[in-house]
N, C-alpha and C positions, 0 to 999 in steps of 0.2 A: 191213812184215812182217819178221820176225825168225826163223829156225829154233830152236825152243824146246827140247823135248826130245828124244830117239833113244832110238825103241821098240825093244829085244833081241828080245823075242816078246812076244805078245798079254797075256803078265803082269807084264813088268817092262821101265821105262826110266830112263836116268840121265840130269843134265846138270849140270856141276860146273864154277864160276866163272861161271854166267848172270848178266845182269844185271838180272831182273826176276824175281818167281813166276809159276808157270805157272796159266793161267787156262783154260782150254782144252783138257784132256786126255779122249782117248777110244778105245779099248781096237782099233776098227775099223780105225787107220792106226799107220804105222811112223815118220812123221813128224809131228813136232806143230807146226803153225804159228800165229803167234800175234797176233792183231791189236791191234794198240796203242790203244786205245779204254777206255772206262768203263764199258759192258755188261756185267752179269754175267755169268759162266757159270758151269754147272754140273759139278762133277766127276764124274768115273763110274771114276776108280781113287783107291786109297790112296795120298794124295800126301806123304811128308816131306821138307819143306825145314827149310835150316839155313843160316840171313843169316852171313856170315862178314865182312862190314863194310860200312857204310853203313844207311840207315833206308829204312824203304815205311810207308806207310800204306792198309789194305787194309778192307773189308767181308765181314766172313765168316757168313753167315747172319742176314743184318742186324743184327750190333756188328762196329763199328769196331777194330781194333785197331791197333798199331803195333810194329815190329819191329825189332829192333837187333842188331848182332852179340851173339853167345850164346843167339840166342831161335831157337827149335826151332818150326816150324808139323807138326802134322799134322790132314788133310785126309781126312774118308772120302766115300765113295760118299755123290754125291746131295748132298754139300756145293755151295752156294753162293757165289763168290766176287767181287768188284770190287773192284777195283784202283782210287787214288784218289792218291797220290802216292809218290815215291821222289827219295832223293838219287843226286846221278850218280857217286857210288863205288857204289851197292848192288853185292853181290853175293851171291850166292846157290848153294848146292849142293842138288840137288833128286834124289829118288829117286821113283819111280812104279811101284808091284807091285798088284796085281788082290788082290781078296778071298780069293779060291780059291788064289793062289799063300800068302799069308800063312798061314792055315787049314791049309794040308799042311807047310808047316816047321816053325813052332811048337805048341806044347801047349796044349790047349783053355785054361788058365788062363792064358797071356799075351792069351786073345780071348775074355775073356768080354764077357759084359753091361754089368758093372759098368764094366769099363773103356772101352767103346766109348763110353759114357752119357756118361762123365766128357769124352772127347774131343770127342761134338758139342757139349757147352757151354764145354767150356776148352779151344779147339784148340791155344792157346799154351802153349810151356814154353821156361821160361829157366835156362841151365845155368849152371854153372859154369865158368873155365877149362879144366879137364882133362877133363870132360865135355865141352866142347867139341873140345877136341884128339882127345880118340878119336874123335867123332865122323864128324870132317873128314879121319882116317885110313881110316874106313868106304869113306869116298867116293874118297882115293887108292887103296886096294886095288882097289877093284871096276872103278873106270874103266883100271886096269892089266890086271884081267882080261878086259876087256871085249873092250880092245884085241886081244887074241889068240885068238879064237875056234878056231885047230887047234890049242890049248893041250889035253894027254893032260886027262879029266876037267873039260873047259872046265864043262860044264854046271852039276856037280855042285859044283864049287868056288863056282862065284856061289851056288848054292841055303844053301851053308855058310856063306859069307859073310853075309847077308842075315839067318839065321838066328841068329848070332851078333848081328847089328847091331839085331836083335828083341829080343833078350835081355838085350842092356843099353838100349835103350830104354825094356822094362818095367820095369828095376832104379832107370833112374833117375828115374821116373815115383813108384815106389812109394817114393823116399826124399821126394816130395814131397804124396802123396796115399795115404789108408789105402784098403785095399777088401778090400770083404768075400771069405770064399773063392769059387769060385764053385762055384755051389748046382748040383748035374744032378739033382734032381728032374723026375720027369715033369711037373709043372706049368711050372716052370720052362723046360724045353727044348719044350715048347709054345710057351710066351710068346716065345720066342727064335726058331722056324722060322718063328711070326706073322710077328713083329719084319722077319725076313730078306724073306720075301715080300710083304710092304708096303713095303719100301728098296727091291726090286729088280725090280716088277711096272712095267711103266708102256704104257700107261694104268694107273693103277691102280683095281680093281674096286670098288663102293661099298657092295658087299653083303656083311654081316658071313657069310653063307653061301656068298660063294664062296670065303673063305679056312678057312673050317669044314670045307667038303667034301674041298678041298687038304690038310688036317693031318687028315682020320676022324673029326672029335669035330662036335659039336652045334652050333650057333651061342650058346647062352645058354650051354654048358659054357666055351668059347672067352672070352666075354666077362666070366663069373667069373674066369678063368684072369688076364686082362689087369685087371682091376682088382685081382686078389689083391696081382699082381707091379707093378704101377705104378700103381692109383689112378683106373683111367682104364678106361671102357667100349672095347669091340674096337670100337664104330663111332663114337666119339667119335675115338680113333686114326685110324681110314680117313680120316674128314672132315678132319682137322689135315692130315694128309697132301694130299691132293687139293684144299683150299683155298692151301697152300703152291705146289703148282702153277700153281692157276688165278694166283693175285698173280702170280709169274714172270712167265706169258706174257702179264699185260694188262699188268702195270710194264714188263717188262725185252726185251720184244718188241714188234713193228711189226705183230705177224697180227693177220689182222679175228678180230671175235666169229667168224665161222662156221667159221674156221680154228678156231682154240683149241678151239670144243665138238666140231670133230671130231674131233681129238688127242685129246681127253682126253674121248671117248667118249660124250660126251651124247645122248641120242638124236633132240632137236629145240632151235631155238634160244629158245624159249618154256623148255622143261624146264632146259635150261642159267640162265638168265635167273631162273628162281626160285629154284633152288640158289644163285646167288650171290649173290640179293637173301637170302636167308636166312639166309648164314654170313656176309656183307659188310654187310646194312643196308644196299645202295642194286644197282640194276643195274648189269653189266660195264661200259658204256661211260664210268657215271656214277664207278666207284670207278674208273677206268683215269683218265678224267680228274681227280678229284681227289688219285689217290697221284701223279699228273704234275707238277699245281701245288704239292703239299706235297714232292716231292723238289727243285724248283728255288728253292726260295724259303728 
């Protein structure tokens, strides 16, 4: 075990010249410790790392990636991650801030939709030299601040920092990807508080009415809304979600079936049992052992 990153408060932690990415981060502890294993885990803050020399080889929401000095990861909540191999120079500068903290520094148009969308599919981004250097300056400033917590405006100078280090992130983001402006349409900002409450529920609920009831609108107004803005029925979303789970904990965990359907809320192990046979085409124990043999082989 390795002491990984050093949590500030409940919404931000730094670790700068690590020699691995952090796999294991969670909002509950002030220290983040790290087991050196294959096992994915799951993130539950906004993680950016930034490889400052040497390579990893990582699984981010099942693709593979690989990472080299100049390549930028960013990680949101409810990201998935395994670790799979690394050179013995890696290093790494890592930042870790909560949802809630990013949302009150920045402007609704560095956190919309569009952008969050683009980041669960393309976690990766590769800089340039001087992109890089500023970067890697982010992380000298901040771990200087860090260090002097009876510093006059300790707090508020990290909040500046961070806010700034947002700001050219989004800058350098958008000289590589276009996006649209972001839309605050009421349909829109429906589709986004759905959005939020399905990343951040868990158990998550499987009933298009009880996130209808949560946001004041209809269940069938709810699910025009979600397929207007992405294509896709409100419970066709739920199920994508919750089938993501259920894989997790039959792949990437050691709990019995009866564990797993009480986590994630099932009401009986029959009821569990046809839901998976449903959205998987075979029962838990039977898809638990076949993604087993098709991961080793």
């Amino acid at each position: 075990m390795m002491k990984d990153i050093f949590l500030v408060c409940k919404d931000f932690g730094i670790s700068k010249n690590h020699t691995t990415l952090p796999n294991s981060i969670h909002e509950d502890d002030r220290n983040f410790i790290e087991k050196e294993d294959e096992k994915a885990k799951k993130i539950d803050l906004i993680v950016i790392s930034v490889v400052v020399r040497g390579e990893c080889v990582c699984v981010i929401n099942d693709e593979e990636y690989t990472l080299r000095s100049h390549d930028m990861l960013m990680l949101l909540p409810e990201t998935v991650i395994k670790k799979r191999e690394r050179s013995d120079d890696l290093t790494v500068n890592c930042i870790c801030v909560s949802k809630e903290m990013i949302s009150n520094i920045v402007s609704m148009s560095l956190y919309n939709w569009d952008v969050l969308t683009y980041l669960m599919s393309y976690p990766k981004l590769t800089m340039n030299t001087e992109e890089m250097r500023r970067f890697n300056l982010y992380y000298e400033l901040l771990d200087s601040k860090l260090s002097d917590e009876s510093a006059a405006c300790y707090k508020e100078s990290v909040q500046m920092l961070m806010k700034s280090f947002m700001y050219d992130f989004h800058s350098v983001l958008t000289k590589y990807v276009k996006f649209e402006q972001p839309d605050f349409s009421q349909g829109r900002n429906l589709f986004k508080s759905f959005m939020d409450i399905l990343a951040t529920t868990y158990p998550r609920p499987r009933s298009v009415s009880y996130y209808a009831d949560l946001l004041n609108v209809t269940p069938k107004y709810l699910s025009a809304v979600c397929k207007q803005n992405c294509g896709r029925t409100a419970s066709s979303m739920i199920h994508k979600a919750v089938t993501k789970d259920i894989h997790e904990l039959l792949v990437e965990t050691t709990k019995s079936i009866k564990e797993i359907m009480v986590e994630l809320d099932f009401p009986s192990l029959s009821f569990f049992g046809k839901y998976v046979k449903k959205h998987f085409g075979m029962g838990p124990k039977e898809y638990r052992v076949n993604s087993t043999l098709k991961a080793s082989s």
